[in-house]
N, C-alpha and C positions, 0 to 999 in steps of 0.2 A: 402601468404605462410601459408599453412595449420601446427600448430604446433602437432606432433604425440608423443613427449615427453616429458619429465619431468627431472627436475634434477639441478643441479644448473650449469647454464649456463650464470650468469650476467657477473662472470670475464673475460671469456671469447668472449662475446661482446662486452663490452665496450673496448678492445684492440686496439690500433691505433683510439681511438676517439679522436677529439682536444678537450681541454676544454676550454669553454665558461662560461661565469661567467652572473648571472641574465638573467634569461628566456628560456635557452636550459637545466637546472637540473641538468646538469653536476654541479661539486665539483670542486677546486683547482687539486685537483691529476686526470690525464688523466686516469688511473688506475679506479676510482668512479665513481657510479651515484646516483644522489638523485631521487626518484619517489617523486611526491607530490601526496596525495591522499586526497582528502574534501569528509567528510561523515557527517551524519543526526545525530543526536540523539534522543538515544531511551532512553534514561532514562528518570527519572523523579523528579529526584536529583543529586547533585555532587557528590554523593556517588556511583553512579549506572551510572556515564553519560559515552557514547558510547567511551567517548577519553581514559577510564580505560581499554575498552575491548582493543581497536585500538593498544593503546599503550605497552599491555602484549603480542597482535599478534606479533606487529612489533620486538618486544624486542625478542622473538624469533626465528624470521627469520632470523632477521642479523646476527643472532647468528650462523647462517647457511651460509651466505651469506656476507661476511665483507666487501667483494667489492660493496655492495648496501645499501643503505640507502633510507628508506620512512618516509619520512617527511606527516601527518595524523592534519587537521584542522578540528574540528566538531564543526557544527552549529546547533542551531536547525531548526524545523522544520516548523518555520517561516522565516526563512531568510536562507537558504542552496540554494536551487532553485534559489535566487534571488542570491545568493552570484555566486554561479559557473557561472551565467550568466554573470555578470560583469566581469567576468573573461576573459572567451571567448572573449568577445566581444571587450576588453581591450586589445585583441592578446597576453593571457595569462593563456591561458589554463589550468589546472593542467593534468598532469597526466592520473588520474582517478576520477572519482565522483562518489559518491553514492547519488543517489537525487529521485525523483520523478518520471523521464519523462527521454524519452531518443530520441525519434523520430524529434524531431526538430533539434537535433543536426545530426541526421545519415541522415537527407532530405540535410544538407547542405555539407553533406561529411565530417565529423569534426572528425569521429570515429571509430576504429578498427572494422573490424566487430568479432564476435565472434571464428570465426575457424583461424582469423588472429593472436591470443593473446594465446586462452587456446587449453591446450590440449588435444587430440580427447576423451579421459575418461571422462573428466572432464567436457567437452559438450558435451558429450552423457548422463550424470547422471543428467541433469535437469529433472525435473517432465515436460513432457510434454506440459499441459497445459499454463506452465510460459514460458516453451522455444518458442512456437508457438506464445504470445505474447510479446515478443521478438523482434521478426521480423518486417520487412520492406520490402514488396517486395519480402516478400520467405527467406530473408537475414534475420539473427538474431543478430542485433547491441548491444540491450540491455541483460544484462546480470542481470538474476534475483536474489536477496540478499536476501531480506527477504517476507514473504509472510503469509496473513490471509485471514480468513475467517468471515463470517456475522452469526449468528445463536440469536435466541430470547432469549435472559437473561431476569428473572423474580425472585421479591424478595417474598422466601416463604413463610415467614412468612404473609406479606401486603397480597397475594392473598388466605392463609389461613383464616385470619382474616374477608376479605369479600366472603370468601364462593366459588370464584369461583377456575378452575382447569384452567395449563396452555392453550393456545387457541389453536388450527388448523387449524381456519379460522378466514376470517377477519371481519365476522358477532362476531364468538365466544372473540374473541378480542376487538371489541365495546363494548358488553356485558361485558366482564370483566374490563373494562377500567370503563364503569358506576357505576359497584358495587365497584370498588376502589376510586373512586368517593367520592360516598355515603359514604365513609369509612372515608371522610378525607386525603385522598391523595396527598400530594402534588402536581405531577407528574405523573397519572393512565398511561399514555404512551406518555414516552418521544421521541419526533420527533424534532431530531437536524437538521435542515435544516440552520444553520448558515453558515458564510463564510470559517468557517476552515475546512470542509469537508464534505458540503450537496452535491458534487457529488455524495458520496458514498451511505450515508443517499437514496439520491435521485435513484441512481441504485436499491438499493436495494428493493424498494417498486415497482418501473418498473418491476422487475423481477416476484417478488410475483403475479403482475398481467398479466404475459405472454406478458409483452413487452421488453424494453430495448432501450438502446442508438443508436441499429442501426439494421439492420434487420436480415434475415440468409441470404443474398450476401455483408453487409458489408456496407450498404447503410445509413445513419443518416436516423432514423424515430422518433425522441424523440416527436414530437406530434403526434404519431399515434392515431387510436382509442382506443389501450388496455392503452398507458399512460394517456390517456387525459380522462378516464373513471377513472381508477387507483385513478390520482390529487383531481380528482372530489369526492372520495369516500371521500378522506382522509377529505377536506374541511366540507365536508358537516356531514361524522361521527363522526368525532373525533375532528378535529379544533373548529368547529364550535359550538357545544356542550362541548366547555370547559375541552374535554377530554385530554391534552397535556399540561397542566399546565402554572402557571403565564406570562412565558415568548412566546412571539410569537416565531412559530418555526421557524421563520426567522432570527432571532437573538440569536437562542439557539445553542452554539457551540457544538459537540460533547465531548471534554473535560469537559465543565462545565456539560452538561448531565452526563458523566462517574461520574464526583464527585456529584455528588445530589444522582448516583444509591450506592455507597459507604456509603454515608450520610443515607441511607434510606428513601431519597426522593420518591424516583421513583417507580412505579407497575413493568414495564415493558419497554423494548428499544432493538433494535439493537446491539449487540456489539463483540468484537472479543478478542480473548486469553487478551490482557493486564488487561481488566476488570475483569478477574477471581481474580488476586493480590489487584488489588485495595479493591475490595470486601471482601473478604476474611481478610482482613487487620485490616478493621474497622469492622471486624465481622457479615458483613450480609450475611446471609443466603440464596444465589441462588441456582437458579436451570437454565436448557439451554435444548433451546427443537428447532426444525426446523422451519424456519423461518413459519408464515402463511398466505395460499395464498389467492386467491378469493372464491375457493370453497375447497381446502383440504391445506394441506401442499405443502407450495413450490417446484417445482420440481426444480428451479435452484438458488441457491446465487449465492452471491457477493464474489470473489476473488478478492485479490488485492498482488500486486508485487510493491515493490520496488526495483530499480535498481542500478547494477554497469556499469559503462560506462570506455572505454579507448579512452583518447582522441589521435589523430596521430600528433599532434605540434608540440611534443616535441620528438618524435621519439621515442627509447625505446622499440621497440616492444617487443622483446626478454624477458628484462628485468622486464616487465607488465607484460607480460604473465604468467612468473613465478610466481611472486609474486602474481599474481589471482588464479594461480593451489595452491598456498600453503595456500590464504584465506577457497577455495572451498573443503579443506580436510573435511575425515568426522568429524573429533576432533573438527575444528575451527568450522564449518558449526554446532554441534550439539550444540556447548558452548555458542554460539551467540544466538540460537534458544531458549536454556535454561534460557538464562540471562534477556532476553526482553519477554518471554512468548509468540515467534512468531513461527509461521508452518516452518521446513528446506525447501529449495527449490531445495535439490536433492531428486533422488529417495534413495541412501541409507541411505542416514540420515532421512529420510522418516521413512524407512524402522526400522530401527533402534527403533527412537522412538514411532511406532506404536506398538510394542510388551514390552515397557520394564515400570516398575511399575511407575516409578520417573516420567511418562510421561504420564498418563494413566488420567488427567485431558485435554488435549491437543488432544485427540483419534475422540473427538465428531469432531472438526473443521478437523481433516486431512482426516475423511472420508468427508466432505465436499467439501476439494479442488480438490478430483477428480470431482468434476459434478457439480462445480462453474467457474462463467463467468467474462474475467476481463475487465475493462475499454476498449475502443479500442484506449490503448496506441499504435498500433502501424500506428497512421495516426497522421502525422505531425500537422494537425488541432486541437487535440486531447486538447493541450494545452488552448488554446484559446476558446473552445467548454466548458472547465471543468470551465475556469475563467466565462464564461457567466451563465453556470448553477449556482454559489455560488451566483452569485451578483441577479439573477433572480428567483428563484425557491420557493425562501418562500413566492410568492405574491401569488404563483400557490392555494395555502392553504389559505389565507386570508379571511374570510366570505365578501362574495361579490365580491371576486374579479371574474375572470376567467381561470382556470386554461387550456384550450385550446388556450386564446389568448397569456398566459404565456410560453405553450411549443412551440407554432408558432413562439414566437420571437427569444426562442434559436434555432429551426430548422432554422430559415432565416441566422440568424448565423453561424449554422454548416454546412450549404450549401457551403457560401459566405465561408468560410473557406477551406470547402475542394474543393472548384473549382482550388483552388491556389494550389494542390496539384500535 
């Protein structure tokens, strides 16, 4: 059932339900429904954590809506994924989830698809790009929450002090990695290839060298010849010559890089909207220029979406749906984007904060998200592909290793994965 409205419609559905106590959502009163909703958090303190935002939403709605109740559990973003999984799996679904990943649940049929929940407005005003990853088969299960982009952050002061400008290429990048070096650098360029998020890390240097995780028909190519050139630069100019600092980039989290670039550790690194606050905080002085490629400026970053999901267990269709039309308003959608320093994932709130001053640090990444590349969340394998690259990929860099016998192993993986699809 396609929904083409809006409006409040809970008390109304829930009419003539029976109530069921533990596991169907339903309340005491046949009149009620509880939605459960498990989301991530994006803060970075209990002062800022996502259950402040959750909970000012929800307090609002009901406010609207007294026949529904959404009950809102935030974990972070080390255990949400693994939470919601136990979940399911336990025959105990929530509701909805905001997490990571949405394809493994839509390959097993677990999930609303999107024109079944929201309404026709409200999935027509994704930004393209995230709605089309999204999808499953043309179907678009996942629903996209929040979203960033990758662009080169550099401390300007450290690359004043050695003389050089920021880079355009990945020759001019070496170089400048050396003379901050020379400077006493901690960190001349930080390459977080640790396990909490060297997929990303890892796409993004793929890209810079005209390769990627799969090809232009959708095919796994992660050891092609542009990445396994790519690995090979990184190894041999930067790793290898000590340009990446103390910690091996195999073990370097991207968090712990984010706070070294704060600290004033760091030349130079990868990073997306949140690191502008962080920076800014402890007072260093960046600056953010396009990612660089093998021989100019990247022609395509790193996108990335995280997602809302509705799960079909517990029923509720009617009920979700609403309560997603009323997350995906432009007010909710721009407040959330505000709070956390992340890109909107429609086009009006897009739209909105692309012309208005308050937002006018954020401008460099959302012209980015038009002509960035995401993950290929929408292959069930996708999963299991990303666990292999975190646990594999900082050997790829290692002096002496091999960084083509390194991407061979995760392609034998991503095969073996998606054959099962």
């Amino acid at each position: 059932m396609r929904r083409g409205r809006t409006g409040t419609i809970a008390a109304v559905s829930a009419l003539g339900m029976t109530a069921v106590l533990g596991g169907c959502g339903l309340t005491g009163d046949s009149d009620e429904v509880t939605l459960r909703l498990v989301a991530a958090d994006y803060g970075d303190s209990k002062a800022n954590s996502s259950q402040n935002y959750w909970n000012e939403l929800v307090k609002s709605y009901e406010a609207q809506h007294p026949d529904v109740h959404v009950e809102v559990d935030v974990y972070s973003w080390n255990d949400v994924d693994r939470k919601v999984r136990e979940m399911v799996e336990a025959g105990d679904a929530p509701d909805m989830a905001q997490i990571g990943a949405y394809s493994d649940y839509a390959d097993r049929n677990l999930l609303y698809r999107a024109d079944d929940v929201l309404s026709i407005p409200v999935q027509a005003d994704f930004v393209s790009q995230l709605a089309g990853a999204g999808q499953v088969n043309g179907v678009q299960y996942g629903l996209p929450f929040a979203a960033s982009t990758r662009v080169l952050f550099y401390n300007k002061t450290l690359l004043s002090e050695a003389g050089v400008t920021p880079p355009k290429t990945w020759e001019e990048l070496a170089e400048a990695a050396e003379a901050l070096d020379a400077k006493g650098v901690k960190y001349p360029y930080a390459l977080p290839l640790g396990a909490e998020e060297a997929q990303a890390e890892t796409m993004q240097w793929m890209l810079s060298g005209g390769g990627g995780y799969t090809d232009d028909v959708g095919t796994y190519s992660v050891d092609s010849p542009q990445n396994v050139t790519t690995f090979t630069w990184l190894r041999d100019e930067l790793v290898a010559k000590g340009l990446t600092g103390p910690v091996a980039p195999g073990k370097l989290n991207r968090a712990d890089a984010f706070a070294a670039f704060a600290k004033g550790d760091v030349g130079m690194l990868n990073g997306h909207p949140s690191l502008m606050k962080m920076a800014s905080d402890k007072g260093v002085k960046y600056g953010m220029v396009t990612t660089p490629g093998a021989e100019g400026e990247s022609q395509n970053t790193l996108g990335v979406s995280d997602w809302m999901t509705a799960f079909r267990e517990n029923g509720h269709q009617e009920e979700i749906g609403d309560f997603l039309d009323f997350v995906y308003s432009d007010d909710n959608v721009l407040d959330f984007s505000r709070e956390y320093d992340l890109l909107p994932v429609t086009t009006s709130a897009s739209q909105v904060m692309s012309t208005a001053a308050e937002d006018r640090n954020l401008k460099t990444f959302l012209d980015e998200l038009l002509l960035s590349e995401l993950y290929p969340v929408g292959k069930a394998s996708w999963a299991s592909v990303s666990a292999d690259v975190k646990k594999e990929i900082g050997q790829a860099v290692t002096p002496g290793g091999s960084p083509r016998e390194v991407l061979g192993r995760i392609q034998a993986t991503a095969m073996r994965a998606g054959s099962a699809e």
